[in-house]
N, C-alpha and C positions, 0 to 999 in steps of 0.2 A: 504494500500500500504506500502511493505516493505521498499524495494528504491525509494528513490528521485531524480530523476534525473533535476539536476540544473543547467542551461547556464546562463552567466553573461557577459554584457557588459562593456565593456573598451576605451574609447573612448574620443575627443576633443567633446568640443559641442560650436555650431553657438553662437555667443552671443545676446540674447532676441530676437532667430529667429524661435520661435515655425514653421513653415514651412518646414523651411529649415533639424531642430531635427527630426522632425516626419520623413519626405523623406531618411534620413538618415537614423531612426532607421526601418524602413519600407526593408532598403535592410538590414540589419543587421539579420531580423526576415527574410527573402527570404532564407538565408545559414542556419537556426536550424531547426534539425531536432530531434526527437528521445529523446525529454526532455518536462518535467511537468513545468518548472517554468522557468519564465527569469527576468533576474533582473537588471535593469536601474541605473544609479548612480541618485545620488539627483537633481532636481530640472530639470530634464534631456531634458522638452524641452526650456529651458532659459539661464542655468546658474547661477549660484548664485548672483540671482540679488534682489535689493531691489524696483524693478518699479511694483508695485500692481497695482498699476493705471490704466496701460495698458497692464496686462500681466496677471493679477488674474483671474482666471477661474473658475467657481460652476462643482460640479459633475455631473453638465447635460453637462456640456461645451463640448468643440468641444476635449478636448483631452483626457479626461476619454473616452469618447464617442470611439475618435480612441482605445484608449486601448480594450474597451469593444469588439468592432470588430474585433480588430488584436488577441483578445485571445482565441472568439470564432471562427473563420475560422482558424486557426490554432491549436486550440484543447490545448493548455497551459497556463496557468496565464501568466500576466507578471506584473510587481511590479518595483514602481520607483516613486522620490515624485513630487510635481507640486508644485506653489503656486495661492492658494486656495482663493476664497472669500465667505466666510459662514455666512448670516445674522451680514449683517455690517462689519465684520471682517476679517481681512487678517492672515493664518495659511499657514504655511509650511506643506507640508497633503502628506502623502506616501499612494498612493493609490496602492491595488492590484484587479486586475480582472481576474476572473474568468473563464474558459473555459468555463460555461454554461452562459456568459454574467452579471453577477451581479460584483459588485465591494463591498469590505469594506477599510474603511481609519484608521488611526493615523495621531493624528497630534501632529508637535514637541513640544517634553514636554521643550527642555532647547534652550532657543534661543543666537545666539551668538552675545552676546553684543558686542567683539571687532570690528565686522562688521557691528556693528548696529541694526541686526536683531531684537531685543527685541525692538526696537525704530516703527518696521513697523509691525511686527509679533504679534500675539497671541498666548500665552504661549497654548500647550498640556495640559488635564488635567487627562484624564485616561488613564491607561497601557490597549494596545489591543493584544491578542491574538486569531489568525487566524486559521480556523482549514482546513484544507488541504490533501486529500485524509489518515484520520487519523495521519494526522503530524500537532501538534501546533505550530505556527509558529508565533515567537514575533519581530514584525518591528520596526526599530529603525532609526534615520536619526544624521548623522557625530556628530554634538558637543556633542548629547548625549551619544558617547561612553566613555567622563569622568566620565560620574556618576556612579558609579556601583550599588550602592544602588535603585538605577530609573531599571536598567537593571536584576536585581537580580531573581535567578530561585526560584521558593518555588514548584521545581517539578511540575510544570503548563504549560512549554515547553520545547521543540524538539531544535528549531531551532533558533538562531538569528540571523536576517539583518539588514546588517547595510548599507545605501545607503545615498553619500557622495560626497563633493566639496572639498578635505582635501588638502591645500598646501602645495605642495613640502617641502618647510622645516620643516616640520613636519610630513616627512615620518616615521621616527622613532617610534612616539608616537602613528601615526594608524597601526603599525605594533606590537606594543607591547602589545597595550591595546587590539587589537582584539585577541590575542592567550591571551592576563590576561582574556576573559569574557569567552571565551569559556573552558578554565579549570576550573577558578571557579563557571563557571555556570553547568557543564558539559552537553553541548550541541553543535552540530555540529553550525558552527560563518560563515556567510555570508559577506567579505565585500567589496563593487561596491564601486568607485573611479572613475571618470575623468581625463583624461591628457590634455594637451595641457595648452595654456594663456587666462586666460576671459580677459572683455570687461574693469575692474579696472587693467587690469597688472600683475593679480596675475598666479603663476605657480601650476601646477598638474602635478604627477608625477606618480598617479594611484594605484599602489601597492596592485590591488584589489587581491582578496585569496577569500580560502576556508578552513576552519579550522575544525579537528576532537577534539570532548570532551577531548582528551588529552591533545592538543595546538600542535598537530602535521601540518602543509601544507599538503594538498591534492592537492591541485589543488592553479594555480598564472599565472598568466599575466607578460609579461615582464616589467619591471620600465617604461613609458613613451611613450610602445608601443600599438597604437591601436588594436583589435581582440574579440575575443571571448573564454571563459574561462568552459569550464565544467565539474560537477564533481556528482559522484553520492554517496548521502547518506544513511546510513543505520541501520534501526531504530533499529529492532534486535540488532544491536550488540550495538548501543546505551542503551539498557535497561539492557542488558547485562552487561557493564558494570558500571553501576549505581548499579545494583543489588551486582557485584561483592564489591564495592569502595562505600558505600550510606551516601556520606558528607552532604547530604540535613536532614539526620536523627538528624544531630547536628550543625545545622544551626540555629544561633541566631534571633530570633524575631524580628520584627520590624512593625511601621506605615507612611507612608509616608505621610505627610501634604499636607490637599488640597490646592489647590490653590485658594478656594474662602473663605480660613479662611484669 
């Protein structure tokens, strides 16, 4: 598949009201038509919350489980992360599923300490790349778009997503750094935001986009307004210009340390 044709949610979400998100994103998915991929902001049926306790779900659970159905009766992935309980452990997990029903995850490599996250979470440990009607497709979730070294292309993908809780005063910084990955990774840059106030007080202002390997906008959401966002990609000229501009050919080496040294 040449084009990718991409819709992206934008939107408040209930606070730790799995019910209520799903009901919501359930009519969200009733208005798309005519698109391969849909993409959820982080954490999307909770909120950026820290209650594993009563909120953590296994990939059998009841909301992969919706994804896996809403993706096959509608014939498109749809991609958005959860928080996760995996043999003992609680992961921040960006699930995507499949229109033939199978799902694959990431889970987040950098946790955000100033919210604690690293206090209840378990770090990510491998880079995943998703392959996608011949589009690689690398998932990524909010704190990790400071790293660039963690996000970095070695000509291995197409495409990065980045699905996110990112506060308003910090619009700047996910607006900046998503057009910084997408030049210097030179790949089309996915990235899903939330509006509205969670359940800590904190403000979202959204800012989600669609960015071309240039760091041009394609496609953007109004600051703070709820809708639907979509935009289509194109691989062809994506190669095309790599082929034209090949900064991957002189791209510096590196290792990235595991996390069980």
């Amino acid at each position: 598949m040449n084009d990718l044709r991409v819709a992206y949610i934008q939107t408040e979400l209930a606070w730790e009201d799995t019910k209520a998100n799903l009901k919501m994103f359930d009519a969200y998915l009733d208005k798309i038509t005519d698109t391969d991929l849909v993409v959820f902001p982080e954490m999307f049926n909770t909120g950026f919350s820290m209650n594993v306790e009563n909120l953590a779900q296994s990939v059998n659970g009841k909301v992969v489980g919706w994804m896996k159905s809403k993706a096959l009766e509608n014939n498109f992935a749809i991609a958005g992360s959860i928080m996760a309980k995996d043999h003992g452990r609680y992961v921040n997990r960006f699930i995507m599923a499949y229109p033939c029903g199978d799902a694959v995850w990431y889970d987040k490599r950098h946790l955000f300490r100033m919210g604690e996250e690293d206090k209840v979470f378990s770090p990510g440990k491998s880079i995943e790349i998703f392959n996608f009607y011949g589009w690689k497709v690398r998932p990524l979730i909010c704190y990790d778009l400071r790293f660039p070294v963690w996000s970095r292309n070695r000509n291995d993908y197409d495409l990065l997503i980045y699905v996110a809780n990112w506060p308003a005063p910090r619009r700047h910084v996910w607006e900046t750094l998503l057009k910084a990955r997408a030049i210097e990774n030179q790949c089309y840059v996915v990235g899903v935001n939330r509006i509205g106030t969670d359940g800590m007080g904190l403000s979202y202002s959204g800012n989600s986009v669609v960015i071309d390997p240039k760091g041009f906008v394609i496609s953007e959401l109004n600051e703070g307004e709820a809708g639907i966002g979509k935009a289509v990609l194109d691989l062809d000229k994506l190669n095309q210009f790599r082929e034209k501009f090949p900064v991957h050919l002189d791209a510096d080496d590196f290792i990235i340390k595991s996390l069980d040294n």
